[in-house]
C-alpha positions in Angstrom: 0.0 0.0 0.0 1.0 3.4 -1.3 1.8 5.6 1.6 -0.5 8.4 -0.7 -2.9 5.4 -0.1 -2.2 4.9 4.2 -3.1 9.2 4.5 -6.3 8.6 2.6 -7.3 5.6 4.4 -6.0 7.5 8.0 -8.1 10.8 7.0 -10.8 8.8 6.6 -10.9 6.9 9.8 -10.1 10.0 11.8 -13.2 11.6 10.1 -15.4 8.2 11.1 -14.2 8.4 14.4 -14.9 11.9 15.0 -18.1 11.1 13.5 -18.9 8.3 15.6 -18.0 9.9 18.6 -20.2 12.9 18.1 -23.1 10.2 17.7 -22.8 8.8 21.1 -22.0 12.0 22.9 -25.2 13.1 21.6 -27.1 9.9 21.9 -26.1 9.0 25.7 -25.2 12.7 27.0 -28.5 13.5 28.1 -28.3 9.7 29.9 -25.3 10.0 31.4 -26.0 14.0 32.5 -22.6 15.3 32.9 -22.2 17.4 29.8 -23.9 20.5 29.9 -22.2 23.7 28.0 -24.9 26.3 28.1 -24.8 29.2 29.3 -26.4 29.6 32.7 -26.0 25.5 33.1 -29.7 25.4 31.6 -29.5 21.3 31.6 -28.0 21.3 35.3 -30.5 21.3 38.4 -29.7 23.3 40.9 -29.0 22.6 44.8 -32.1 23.4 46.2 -33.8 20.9 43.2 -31.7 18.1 44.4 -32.7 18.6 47.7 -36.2 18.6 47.3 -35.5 15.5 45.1 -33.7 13.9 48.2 -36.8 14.4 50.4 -39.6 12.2 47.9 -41.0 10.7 50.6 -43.1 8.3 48.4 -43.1 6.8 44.8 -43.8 10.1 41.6 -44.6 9.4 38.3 -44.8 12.5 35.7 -46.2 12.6 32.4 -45.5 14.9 29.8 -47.9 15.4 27.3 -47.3 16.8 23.5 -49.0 16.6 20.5 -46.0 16.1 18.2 -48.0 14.1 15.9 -50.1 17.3 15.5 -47.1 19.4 15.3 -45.3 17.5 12.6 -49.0 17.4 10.7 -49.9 20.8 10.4 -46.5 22.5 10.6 -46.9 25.9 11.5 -44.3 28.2 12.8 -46.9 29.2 15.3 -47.3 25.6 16.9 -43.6 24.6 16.1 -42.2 27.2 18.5 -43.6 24.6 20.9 -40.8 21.9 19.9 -38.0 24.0 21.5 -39.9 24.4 25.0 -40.7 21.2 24.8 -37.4 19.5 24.1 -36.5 21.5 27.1 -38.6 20.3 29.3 -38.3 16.8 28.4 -34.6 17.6 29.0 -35.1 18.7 32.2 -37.5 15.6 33.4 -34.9 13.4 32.2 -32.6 14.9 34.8 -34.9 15.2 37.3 -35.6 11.5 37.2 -31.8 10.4 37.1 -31.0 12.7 40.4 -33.8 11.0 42.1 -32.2 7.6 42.1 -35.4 6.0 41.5 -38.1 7.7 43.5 -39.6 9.8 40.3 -40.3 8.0 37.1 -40.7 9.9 33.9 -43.0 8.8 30.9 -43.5 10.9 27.7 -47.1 10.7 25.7 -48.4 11.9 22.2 -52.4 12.3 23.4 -53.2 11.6 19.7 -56.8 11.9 19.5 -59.0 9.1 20.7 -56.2 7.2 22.0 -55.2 6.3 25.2 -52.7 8.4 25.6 -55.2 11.4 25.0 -58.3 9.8 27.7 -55.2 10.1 30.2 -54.8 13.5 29.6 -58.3 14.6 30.1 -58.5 12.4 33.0 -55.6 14.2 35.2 -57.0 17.5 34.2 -54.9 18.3 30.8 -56.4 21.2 28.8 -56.6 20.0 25.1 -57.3 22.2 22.2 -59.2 20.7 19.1 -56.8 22.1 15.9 -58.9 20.0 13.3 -61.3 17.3 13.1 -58.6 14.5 13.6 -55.9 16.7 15.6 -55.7 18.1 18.8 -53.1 19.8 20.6 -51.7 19.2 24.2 -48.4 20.7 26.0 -48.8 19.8 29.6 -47.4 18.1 32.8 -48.5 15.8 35.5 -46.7 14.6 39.0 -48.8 11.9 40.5 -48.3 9.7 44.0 -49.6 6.6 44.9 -51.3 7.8 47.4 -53.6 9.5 45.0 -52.1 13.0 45.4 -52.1 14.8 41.7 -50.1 18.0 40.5 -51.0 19.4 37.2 -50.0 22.3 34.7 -52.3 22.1 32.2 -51.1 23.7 29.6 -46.6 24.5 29.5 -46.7 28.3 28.4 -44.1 28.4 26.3 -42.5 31.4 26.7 -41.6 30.5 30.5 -38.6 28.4 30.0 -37.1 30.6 32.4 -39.4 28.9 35.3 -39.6 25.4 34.4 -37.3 24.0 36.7 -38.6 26.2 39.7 -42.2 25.0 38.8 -41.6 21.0 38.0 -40.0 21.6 41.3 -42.9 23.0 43.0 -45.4 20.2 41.8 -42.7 17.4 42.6 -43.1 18.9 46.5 -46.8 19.7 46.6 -47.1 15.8 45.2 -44.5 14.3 47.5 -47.2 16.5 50.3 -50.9 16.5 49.6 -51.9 17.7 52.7 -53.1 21.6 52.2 -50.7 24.4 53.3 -52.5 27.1 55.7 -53.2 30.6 55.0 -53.4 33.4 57.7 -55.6 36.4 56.8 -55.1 39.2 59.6 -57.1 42.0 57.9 -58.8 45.4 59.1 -60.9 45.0 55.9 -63.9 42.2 55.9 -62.0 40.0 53.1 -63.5 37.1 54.4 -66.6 38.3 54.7 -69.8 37.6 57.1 -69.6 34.6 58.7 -73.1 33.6 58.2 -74.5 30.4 57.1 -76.7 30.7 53.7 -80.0 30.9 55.7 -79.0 33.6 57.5 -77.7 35.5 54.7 -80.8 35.4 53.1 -83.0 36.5 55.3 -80.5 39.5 55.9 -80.4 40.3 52.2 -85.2 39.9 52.3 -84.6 42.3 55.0 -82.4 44.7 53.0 -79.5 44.7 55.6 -75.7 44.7 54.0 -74.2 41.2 53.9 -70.4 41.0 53.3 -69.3 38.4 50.4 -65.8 36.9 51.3 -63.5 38.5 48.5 -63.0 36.6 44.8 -59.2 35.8 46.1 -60.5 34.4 49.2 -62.4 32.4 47.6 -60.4 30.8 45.1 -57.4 30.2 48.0 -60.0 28.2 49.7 -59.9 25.7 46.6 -56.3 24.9 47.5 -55.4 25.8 51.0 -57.3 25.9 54.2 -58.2 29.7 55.4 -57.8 30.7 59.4 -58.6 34.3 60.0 -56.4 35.8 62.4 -58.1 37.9 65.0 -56.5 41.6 65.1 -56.3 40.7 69.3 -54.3 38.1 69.0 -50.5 38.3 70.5 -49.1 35.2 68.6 -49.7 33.6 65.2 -50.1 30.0 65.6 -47.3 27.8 64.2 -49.1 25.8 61.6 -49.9 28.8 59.6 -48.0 28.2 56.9 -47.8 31.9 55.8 -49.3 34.7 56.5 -51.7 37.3 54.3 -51.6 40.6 56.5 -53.8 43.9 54.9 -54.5 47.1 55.2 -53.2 47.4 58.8 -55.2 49.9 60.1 -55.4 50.2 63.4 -53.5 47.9 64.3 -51.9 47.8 68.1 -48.8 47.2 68.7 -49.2 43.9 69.9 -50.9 42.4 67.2 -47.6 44.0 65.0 -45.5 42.0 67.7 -47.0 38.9 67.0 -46.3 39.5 63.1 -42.5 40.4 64.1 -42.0 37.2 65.7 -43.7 35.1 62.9 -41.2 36.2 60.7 -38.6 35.9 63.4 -40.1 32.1 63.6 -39.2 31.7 59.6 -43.1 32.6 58.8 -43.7 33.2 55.1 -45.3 36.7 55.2 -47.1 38.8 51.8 -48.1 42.2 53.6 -49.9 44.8 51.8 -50.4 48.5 53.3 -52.4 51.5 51.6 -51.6 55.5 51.6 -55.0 55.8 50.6 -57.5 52.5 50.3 -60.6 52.8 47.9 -62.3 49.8 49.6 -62.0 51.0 53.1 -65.1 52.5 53.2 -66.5 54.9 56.2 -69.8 53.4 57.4 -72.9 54.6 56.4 -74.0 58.1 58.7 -77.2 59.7 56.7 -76.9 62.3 59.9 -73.3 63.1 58.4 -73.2 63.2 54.4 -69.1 65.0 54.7 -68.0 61.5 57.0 -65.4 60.4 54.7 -63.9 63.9 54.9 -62.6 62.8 58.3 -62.5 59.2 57.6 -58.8 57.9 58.0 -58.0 55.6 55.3 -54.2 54.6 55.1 -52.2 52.4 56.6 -48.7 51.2 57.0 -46.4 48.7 58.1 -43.3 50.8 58.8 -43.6 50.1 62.8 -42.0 46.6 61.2 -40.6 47.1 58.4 -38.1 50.1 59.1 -36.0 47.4 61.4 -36.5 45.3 58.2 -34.7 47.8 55.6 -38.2 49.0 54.1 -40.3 52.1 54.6 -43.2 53.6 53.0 -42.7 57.3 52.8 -45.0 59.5 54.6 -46.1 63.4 53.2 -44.7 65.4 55.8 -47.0 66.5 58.6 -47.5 70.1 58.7 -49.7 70.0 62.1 -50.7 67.6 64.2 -54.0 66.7 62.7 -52.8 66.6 59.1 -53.9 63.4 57.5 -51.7 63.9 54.2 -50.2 60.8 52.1 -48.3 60.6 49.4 -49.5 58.1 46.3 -47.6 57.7 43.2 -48.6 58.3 39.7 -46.6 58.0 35.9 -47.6 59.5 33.2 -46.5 56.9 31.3 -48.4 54.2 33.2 -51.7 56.5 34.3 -54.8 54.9 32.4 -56.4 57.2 30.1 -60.6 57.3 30.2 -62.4 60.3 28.4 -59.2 62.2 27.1 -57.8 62.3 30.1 -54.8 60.8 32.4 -56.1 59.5 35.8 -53.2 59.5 38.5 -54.2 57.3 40.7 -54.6 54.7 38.4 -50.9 53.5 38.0 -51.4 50.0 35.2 -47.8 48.7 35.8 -47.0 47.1 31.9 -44.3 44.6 31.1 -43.5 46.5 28.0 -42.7 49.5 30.2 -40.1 47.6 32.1 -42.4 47.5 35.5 -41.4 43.8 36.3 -38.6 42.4 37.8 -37.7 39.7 35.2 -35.2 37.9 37.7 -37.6 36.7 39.8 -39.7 34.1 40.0 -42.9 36.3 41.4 -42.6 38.5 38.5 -40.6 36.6 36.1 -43.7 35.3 33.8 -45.3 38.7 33.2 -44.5 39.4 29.7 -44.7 42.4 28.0 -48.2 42.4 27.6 -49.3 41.7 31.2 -50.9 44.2 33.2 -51.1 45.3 36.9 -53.4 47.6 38.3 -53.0 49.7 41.2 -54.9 52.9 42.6 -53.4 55.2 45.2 -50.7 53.2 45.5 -47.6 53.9 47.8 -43.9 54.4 47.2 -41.6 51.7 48.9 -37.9 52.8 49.8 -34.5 51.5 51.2 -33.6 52.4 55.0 -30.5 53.6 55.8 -28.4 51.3 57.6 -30.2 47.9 55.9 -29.1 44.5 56.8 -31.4 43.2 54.4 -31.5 43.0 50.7 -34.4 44.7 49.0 -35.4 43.7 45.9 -37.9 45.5 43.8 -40.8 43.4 42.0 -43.2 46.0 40.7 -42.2 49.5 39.9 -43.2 52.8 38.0 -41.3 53.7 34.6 -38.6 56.6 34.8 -41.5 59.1 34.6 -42.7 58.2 38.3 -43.7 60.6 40.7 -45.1 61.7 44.4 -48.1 63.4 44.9 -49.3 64.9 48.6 -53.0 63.4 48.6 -56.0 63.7 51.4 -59.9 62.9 51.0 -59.8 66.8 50.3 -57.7 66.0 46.9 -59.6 63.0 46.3 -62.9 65.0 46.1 -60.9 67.3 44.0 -59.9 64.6 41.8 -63.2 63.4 40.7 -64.3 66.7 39.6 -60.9 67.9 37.8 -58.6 64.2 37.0 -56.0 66.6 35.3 -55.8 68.6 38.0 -53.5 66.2 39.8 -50.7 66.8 37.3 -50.3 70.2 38.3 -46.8 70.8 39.2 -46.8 72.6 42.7 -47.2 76.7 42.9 -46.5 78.4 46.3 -49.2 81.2 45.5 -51.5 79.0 45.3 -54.6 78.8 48.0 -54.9 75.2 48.7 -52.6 72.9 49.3 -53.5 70.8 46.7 -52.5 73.7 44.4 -48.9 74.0 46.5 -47.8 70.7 46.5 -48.2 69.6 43.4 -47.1 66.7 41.5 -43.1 66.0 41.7 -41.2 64.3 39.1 -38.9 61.4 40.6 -37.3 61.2 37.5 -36.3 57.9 38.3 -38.1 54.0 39.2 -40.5 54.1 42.5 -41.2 50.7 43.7 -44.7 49.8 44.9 -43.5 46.0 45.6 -40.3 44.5 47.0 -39.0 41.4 48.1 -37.2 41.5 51.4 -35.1 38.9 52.6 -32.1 38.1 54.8 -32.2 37.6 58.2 -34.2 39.9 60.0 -33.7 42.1 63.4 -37.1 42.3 65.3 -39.1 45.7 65.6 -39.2 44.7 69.1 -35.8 44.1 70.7 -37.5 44.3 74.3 -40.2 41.9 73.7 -43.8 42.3 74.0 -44.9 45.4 74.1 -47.6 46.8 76.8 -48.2 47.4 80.1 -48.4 44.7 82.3 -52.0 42.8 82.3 -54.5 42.0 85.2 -54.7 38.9 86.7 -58.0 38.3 85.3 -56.5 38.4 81.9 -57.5 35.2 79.9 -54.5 35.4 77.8 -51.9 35.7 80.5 -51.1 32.2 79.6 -50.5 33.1 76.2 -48.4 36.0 77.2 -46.0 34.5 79.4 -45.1 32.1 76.4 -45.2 34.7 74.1 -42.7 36.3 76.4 -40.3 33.7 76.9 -40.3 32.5 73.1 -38.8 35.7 72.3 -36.5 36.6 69.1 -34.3 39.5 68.6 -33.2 37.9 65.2 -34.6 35.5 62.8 -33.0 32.1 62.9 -32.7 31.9 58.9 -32.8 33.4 56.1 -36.1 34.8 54.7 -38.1 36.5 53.0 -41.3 38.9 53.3 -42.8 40.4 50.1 -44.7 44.1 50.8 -47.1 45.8 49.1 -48.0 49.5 48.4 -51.6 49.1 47.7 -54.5 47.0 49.1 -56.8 48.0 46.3 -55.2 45.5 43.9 -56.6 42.5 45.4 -60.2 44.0 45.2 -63.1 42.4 43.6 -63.0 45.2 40.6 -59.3 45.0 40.3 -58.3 40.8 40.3 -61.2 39.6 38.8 -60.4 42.5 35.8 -63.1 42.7 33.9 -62.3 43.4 30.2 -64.9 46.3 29.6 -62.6 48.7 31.7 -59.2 48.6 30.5 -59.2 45.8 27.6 -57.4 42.8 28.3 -57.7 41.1 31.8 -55.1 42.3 34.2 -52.5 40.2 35.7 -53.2 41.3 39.6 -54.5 37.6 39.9 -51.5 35.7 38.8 -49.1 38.1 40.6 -50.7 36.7 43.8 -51.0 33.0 42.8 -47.2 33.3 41.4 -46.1 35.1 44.9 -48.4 32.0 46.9 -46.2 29.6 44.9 -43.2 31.4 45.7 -43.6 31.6 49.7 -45.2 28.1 49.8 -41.8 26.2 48.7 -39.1 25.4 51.5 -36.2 27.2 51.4 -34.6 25.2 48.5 -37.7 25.7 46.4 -37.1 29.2 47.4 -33.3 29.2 46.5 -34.1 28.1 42.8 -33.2 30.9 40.2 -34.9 31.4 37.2 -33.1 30.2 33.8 -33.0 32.6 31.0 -34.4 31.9 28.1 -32.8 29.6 25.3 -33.4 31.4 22.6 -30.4 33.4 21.4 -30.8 36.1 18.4 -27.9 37.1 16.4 -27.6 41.2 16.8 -27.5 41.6 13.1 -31.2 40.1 11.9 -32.7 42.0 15.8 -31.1 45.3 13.6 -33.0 44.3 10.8 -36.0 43.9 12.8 -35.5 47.1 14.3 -34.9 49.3 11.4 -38.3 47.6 9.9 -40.3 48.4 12.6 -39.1 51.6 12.6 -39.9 52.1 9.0 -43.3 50.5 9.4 -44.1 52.3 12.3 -43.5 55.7 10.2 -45.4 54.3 7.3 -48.6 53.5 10.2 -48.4 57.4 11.5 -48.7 58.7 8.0 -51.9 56.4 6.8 -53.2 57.6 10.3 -52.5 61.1 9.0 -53.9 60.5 5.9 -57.4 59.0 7.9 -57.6 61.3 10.1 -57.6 64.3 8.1 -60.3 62.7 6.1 -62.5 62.5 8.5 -62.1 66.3 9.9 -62.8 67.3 6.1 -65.8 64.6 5.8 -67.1 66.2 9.5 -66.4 70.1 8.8 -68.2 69.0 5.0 -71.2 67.9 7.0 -71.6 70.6 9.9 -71.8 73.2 6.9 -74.5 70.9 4.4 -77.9 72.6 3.7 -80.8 71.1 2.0 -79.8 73.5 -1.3 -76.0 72.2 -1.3 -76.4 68.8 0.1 -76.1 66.9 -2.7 -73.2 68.6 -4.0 -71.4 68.2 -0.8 -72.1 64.5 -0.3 -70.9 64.2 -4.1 -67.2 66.1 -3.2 -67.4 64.2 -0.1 -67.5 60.7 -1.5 -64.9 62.0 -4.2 -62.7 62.9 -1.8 -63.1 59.6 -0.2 -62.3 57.4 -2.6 -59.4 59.6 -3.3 -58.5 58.9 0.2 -59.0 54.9 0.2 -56.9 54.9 -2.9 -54.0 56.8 -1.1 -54.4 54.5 2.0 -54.6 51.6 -0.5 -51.1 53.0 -1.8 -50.0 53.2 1.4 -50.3 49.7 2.8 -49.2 48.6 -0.5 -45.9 50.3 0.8 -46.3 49.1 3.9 -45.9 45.3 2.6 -43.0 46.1 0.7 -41.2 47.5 3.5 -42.1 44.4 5.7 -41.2 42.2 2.6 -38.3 43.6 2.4 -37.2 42.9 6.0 -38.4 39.6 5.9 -36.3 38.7 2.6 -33.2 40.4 4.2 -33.8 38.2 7.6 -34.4 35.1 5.5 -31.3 35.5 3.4 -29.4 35.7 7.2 -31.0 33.1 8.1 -30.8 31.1 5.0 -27.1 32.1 5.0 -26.0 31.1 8.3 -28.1 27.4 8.0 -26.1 27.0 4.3 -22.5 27.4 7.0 -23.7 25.1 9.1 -24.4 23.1 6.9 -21.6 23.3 4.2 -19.2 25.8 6.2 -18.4 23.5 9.2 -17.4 20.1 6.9 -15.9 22.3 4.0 -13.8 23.7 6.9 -12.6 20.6 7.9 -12.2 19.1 4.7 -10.1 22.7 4.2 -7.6 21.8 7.6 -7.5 18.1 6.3 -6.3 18.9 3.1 -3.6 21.7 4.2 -2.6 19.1 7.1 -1.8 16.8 4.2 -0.2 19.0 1.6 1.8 19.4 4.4 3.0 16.5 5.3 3.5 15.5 1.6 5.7 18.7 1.4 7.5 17.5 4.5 7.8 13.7 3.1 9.1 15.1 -0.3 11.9 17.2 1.2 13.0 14.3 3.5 13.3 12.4 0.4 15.1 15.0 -1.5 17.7 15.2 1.5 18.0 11.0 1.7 18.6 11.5 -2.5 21.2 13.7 -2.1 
């Protein structure tokens, strides 16, 4: 054999092998579980998942349901951006069932429609969507015990890669621990309502005397957990309260505040929402006294608390003893708009404005679309001198601002909404007029995480003067009293809230008529439930970013087509809108004489109009036709080098690797020649 012939034969078994060996790395990787190169170690669990993993306490099976069938039928970019979430999490269920050694099984189905697979779904609760007569589509997950215990998402939201770990991780717990967490609700509001039974209810309501319905959120919590109310007298929350709901603290003494303090201390999971101003605290009805919510005080705070925690909310400062001033926040670029005018009170927090804190898990899952709403709500700061970290959650755009407020300026308000907006002016009368609205001109938060260990309000212990001996809860104090905490013993966190008003009936339950598209107010509190509700190493899991990775050139292009289409949009708007002032000034000025003539210009002018529109979109697609043959050709260009590029690249080093050792083999015989 040749030795031309030997490098042939060696290049080619050097390409098999590196061939081959790509095959099994890719074929057993995900198997073996120890090679992970992406960025953020998307494919590797995280402590606090292992840890839970370590704790199964009984046998977990999980399904994962996907209509690939469907998928790979119809073929549309809009149901294959599905296949990337979903290799993902069938990924990730892999690993979760190789790091439990055994104690959670994975299985993956295709519910194809009238199979098996697909009666499976709908029995565990899997929401399936009818495509066409013979396909349906499914993308969802459930965690099941033996014991009968059942954990469901029913349908994966795609865009949430970020949270997949933290949530198969929260319905491997829940699963591995039917039994229903408790929720405190300590509350100068009636958010549970009357406790009446039906009967009694009724015949209040044929009497015409109020009855108090328990609050939508009340209700649905009551699906899930069990609901204690915790009495505003109380000096100690009871230990199997798994976390606490404390709002609108009105009132409040400074006892009942103790026994908050040393919940926390204890490692209690508090969500705490105060209000400068609160819609829903209403004064009572006094026909003897129609100016009673003049005087009626209606904010609230935690700051007896939470300025030993590293959190305040800021205060308008008090000019005399008896001033009842707040201060509420507003943004102009978040204030809802209702008849042609900017409402300040109503602050919709947007995900396209940047209002949501993206690396965490309460907030993560609002995408740009999502919407909060809050009225009157407050403005969360940093102490001096914190120990613990604050993170904000929810917060205004750049354009935030304060704004001095009292029932005076909220009687004001209704009759003049732009009012509000005024910046302040010395000379004026009021001191609505002097105060003013001040520009921040920088991010106010309205919710923050806290955690880290915390340093009690109360470093002396209970507060109070020392009971009688006829008290009934001396008992309870002297426990209370010895069980003290100057510290917490962990780590942990508290999540505050500037507003009270966005757990309202009118506010979670969102209906569309008001503001177009439901808000998000509800999932905000279901996603910061699921957050507190984990142990610690639930708690510990970070959110993954996202895998999708865009090269900077086509997001240019995308850019600089938007921008061009945008520009294109304004001027057919133009082009509308002046049409319809001239069709509107043509009709104000019609008489029975010139009617006719009018209508005739009119309708001329229309069509002259509809044409130019016509013209205009026209445009319009050539512009976005253009984009989207540049991005293609990207696209189609980078596909052709990995492709071609890669193996014509080797092929390249191959072939210089061997001209060079055939240069090097023909001078070594030149020297032995001579």
């Amino acid at each position: 054999m040749t030795s031309t012939m030997r490098s042939i034969l060696g290049s080619i078994g050097i390409l098999l092998s590196t061939l081959s060996l790509a095959f099994i790395l890719s074929h057993y990787s995900s198997k073996m579980g120890w090679i992970d190169l992406t960025e953020n170690d998307r494919y590797t669990l995280t402590a606090g998942t292992k840890n839970i993993l370590k704790k199964i306490r009984r046998p977990l099976k999980a399904r994962l349901f996907y209509s690939q069938t469907a998928i790979d039928s119809i073929g549309t970019d809009q149901l294959k951006q599905f296949n990337r979430a979903h290799v993902y999490a069938r990924d990730l269920l892999e690993a979760f069932e190789r790091e439990s050694e055994g104690k959670l099984s994975f299985e993956e189905l295709d519910p194809k429609t009238y199979s098996d697979a697909a009666e499976e779904a709908a029995a565990l609760g899997i929401r399936i969507e009818r495509l066409t007569d013979s396909l349906t589509f499914a993308f969802g997950l459930a965690i099941t015990s033996d014991t009968g215990a059942k954990e469901i998402i029913p349908f994966i939201n795609a865009r949430e890669e970020g949270l997949f770990e933290y949530k198969i991780t929260k319905l491997v717990e829940r699963a591995s621990r039917p039994t229903k967490k408790k929720i405190g609700v300590l509350s100068s509001l009636p958010i549970l309502g009357d406790n009446l039974s039906r009967e009694m209810a009724a015949l209040m309501r044929q009497q015409g005397r109020p009855v108090r319905e328990k609050w939508n959120f009340a209700q649905w919590l009551s699906l899930d957990y069990e609901i204690d109310e915790i009495s505003p007298s109380a000096l100690r929350i009871p230990d199997d309260i798994d976390f606490l709901l404390a709002i609108h603290p009105k009132g409040f003494s400074d006892e009942i505040l103790y026994a908050v303090d040393q919940y926390v201390m204890r490692g209690g999971k508090l969500i705490a929402s105060a209000d400068p101003f609160c819609n829903m605290d209403q004064p009572p009805p006094n026909p003897r006294n129609q100016f009673a919510s003049f005087s009626h005080k209606r904010d609230s705070d935690f700051n007896r608390l939470t300025n030993a925690w590293g959190v305040k909310m800021e205060k308008a400062a008090a000019k005399a003893a008896d001033d009842a001033s707040t201060l509420i926040m507003g943004d102009r670029d978040l204030a809802i708009m209702q008849g042609g005018v900017q409402h300040l009170p109503y602050v919709m927090f947007t995900g396209g404005k940047d209002c949501f804190n993206k690396e965490e898990a309460v907030t993560q899952a609002l995408d740009d679309g999502a919407r909060v709403l809050m009225i009157h709500a407050g403005i969360l700061s940093k102490t001096e001198g914190a120990s613990t970290e604050v993170t904000s959650l929810i917060q205004t755009s750049e354009k935030g601002g304060r704004r001095k407020y009292t029932n005076l300026e909220f009687m004001k308000y209704r009759q003049d909404p732009a009012g509000l907006w005024a910046a302040g002016d010395p000379a004026a009368e009021d001191d609505m007029g002097k105060e003013g609205f001040e520009n921040a001109n920088t991010v106010l938060a309205a919710c923050v995480r806290i955690s880290g260990k915390f340093k009690s309000a109360f470093p002396d212990g209970l507060p109070g003067d020392a009971p009688n001996e006829d008290d009934p809860q001396n008992e309870t104090r002297d426990k209370v009293k010895k069980e003290h905490l100057s510290e917490s013993k962990e780590s942990n966190n508290v999540l505050l809230f500037a507003d009270c008003d966005w757990l309202s009936n009118d506010f979670i339950v969102a209906p569309v008529s008001w503001f177009g598209s439901p808000m998000s107010n509800k999932a905000v509190l279901f996603n910061a439930l699921d957050f507190l509700a984990g142990s610690s190493d639930l708690i510990s899991i970070r959110s993954r970013g996202s895998a999708r990775r865009e090269f900077d050139y086509v997001m240019d292009i995308r850019r600089r087509a938007a921008e061009k289409t945008a520009d294109k949009q304004k001027a057919i708007q133009k082009e509308i809108d002046e049409f319809q002032k001239v069709i509107t000034n043509l009709q104000n000025i019609a008489t029975k004489k010139d009617e006719g003539i009018l209508k005739a210009e009119a309708i001329k002018r229309e069509r002259e109009a509809n044409l130019n529109v016509l013209r205009k979109k026209r445009e319009l697609n050539d512009v976005k036709r253009d984009s989207t043959m540049e991005e293609e050709s990207v696209k189609m260009w980078a596909q052709s080098m990995n492709t071609y590029g890669l193996p014509a690249l080797v092929a390249l080093i191959g072939l210089i690797l061997w001209i060079l050792r055939m240069s090097k083999r023909t001078r070594q015989m030149r020297e032995d020649m001579a």
